[in-house]
N, C-alpha and C positions, 0 to 999 in steps of 0.2 A: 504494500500500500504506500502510495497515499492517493487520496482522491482529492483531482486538483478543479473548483469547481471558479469559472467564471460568471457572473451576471454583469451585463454590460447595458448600456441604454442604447434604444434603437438609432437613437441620430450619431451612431457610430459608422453604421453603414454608410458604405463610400469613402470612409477616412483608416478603418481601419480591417485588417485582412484577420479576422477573429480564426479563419481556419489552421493560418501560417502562425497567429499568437499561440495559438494552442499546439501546435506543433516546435513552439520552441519552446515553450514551459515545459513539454513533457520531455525533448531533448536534454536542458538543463537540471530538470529531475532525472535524470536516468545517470547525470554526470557526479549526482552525490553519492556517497557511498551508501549511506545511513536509508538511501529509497529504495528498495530490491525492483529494477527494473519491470518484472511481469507482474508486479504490482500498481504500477504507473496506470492513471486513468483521468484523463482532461476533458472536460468537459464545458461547453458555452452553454450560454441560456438569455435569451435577448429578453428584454424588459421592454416592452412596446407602451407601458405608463410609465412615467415617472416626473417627477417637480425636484430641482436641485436649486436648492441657494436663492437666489431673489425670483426662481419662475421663468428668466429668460430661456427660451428653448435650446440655445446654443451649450449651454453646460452637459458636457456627458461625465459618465463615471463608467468605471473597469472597477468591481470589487470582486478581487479572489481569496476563495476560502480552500485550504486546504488542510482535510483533513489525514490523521493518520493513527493508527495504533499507538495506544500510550506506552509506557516506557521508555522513550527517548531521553538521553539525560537532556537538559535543559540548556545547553550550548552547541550541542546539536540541531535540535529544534529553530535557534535562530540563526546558527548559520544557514539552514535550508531555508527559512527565509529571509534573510536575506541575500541570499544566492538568488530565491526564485523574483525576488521582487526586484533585485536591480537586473535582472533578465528581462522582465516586462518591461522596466522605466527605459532599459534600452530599446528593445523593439518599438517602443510607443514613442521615442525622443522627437519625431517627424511633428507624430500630433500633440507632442504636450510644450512643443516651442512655438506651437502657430495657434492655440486654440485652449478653449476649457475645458481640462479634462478633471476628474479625479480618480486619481488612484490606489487603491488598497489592498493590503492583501492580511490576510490572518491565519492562524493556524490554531488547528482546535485536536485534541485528543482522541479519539473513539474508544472508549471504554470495551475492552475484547472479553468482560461478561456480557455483555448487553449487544456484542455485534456478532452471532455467527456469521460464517464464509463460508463458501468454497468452489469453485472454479475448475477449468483445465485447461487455462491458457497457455499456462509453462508446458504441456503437453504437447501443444502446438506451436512453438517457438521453433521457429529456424526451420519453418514446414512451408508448403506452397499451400 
């Protein structure tokens, strides 16, 4: 794990390539140790309401949450974010020097009493 989740505002389209962001968050998680790669899972979610800040419609936001199994000691945890977040402030630098964006990101626990799993994706890894 971790599960890497986007909510973005709709007036991003056109400005920003949400496929390619997500394809480089999961790149830059997969470069940490502390993420077991076939656990990586990125995911967008466009926000078609939203009101940011004084109402003007030109304001958008990127907020990522990512969660993951607890246990991580707690220097871990921020280096991965902030590994993942100056990854995003990078890909986004185009739109966040010409325009209002905001951006965040947070990291949250998942309690592994409360979350079974289970999967076969590592079964399929390095498969057609």
């Amino acid at each position: 794990m971790p599960h890497i989740s986007l909510e973005y505002s709709a007036n991003l389209d056109g400005r920003v390539n949400i496929q390619d962001l997500c394809d480089h968050l999961r790149a830059e998680a997969a470069a940490i140790d502390a993420l077991p790669m076939p656990g990586i899972r990125v995911r967008a979610l466009r926000a078609e309401h939203f009101s940011i800040a004084d109402g003007d419609p030109k304001h958008a936001f990127i907020d990522i949450s990512v969660r993951m199994r607890a246990g991580r000691p707690m220097d871990v945890k921020k280096d991965a974010a902030e590994r993942l977040f100056n990854a995003a402030k990078a890909f986004l630098e185009p739109v966040l020097s010409t325009s209002s964006l905001a951006l965040s990101l947070e990291i949250r626990d998942i309690d592994p009493d409360l979350a079974p799993k289970t999967g076969t994706i590592r079964d399929h890894l390095g498969t057609d």
